[in-house]
Steps between C-alpha positions, in 0.01 A plus 500: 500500500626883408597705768283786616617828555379718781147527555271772612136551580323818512131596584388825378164657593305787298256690679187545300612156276677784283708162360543583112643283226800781441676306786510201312741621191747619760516174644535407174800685400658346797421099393624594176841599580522199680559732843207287672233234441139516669444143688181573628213796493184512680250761578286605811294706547243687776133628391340815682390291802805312527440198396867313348452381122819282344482572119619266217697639216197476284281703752655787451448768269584425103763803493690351805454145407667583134746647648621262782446186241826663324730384751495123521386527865552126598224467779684243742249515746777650765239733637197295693175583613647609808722751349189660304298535772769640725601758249131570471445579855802765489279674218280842574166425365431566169823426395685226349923341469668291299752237650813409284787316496811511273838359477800757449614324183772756509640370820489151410867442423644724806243309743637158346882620519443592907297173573822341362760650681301460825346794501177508777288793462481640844261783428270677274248742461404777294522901573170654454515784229399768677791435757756469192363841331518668850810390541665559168311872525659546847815439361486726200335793648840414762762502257344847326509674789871382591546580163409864459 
């Protein structure tokens, strides 16, 4: 069997179930450079009186569906019932998320050259972007005022 490169999951929520299809092509540009590849996608959502609806792929509307059927999602099943409805219950009524997950294609070699020189990953986790932009901000409003 081929080795897998890193894999990440993310769940993203849109108030108002504002999800459009134009999110689709940019996922899209990404499994066409071969940077990732989407595992698994699933969709949740929460009606006005909070009830938690799963959607299929084919429940959704025709411009999204179009969209997301571009890019070979393979639909492993790695997201259960349980992970729906949880994701669900995080929701604001009247709004819906979509749960995906996606191998870093790009880090597939690197991740296979640490595993074989003994490499165990000790820690990981991702910087929110707001705290990155604040950051990065911070440090260039810094350096123009030590530089004027």
């Amino acid at each position: 069997m081929e080795e897998i490169g890193p894999v990440d999951y993310a769940i993203i929520a849109f108030p108002g179930n504002q999800f459009r299809g134009e999110i689709a092509p940019a996922l899209a540009d990404l499994v066409d450079a071969g940077t990732i590849r989407i595992i698994d996608a699933a969709f949740v959502g929460k009606d006005a009186d909070g009830n938690i609806l799963a959607f299929e792929l084919t429940e959704l509307a025709p411009d999204v569906q179009e969209a997301l059927d571009t890019l070979g999602i393979e639909v492993e099943g790695l997201f259960n019932e349980d992970d729906i409805v949880a994701a669900g219950e995080e929701l604001e009524p009247n709004s819906s998320a979509c749960l995906l997950i996606w191998e870093n294609v790009w880090a597939r070699n690197v991740a296979q050259a640490m595993r074989d020189a003994g490499g165990v990953l000790l820690d990981f986790d991702r910087l929110p972007h707001d705290v990155v932009q604040a950051a990065r901000e911070f440090v260039l409003a810094a350096a123009e005022e030590g530089g004027a």
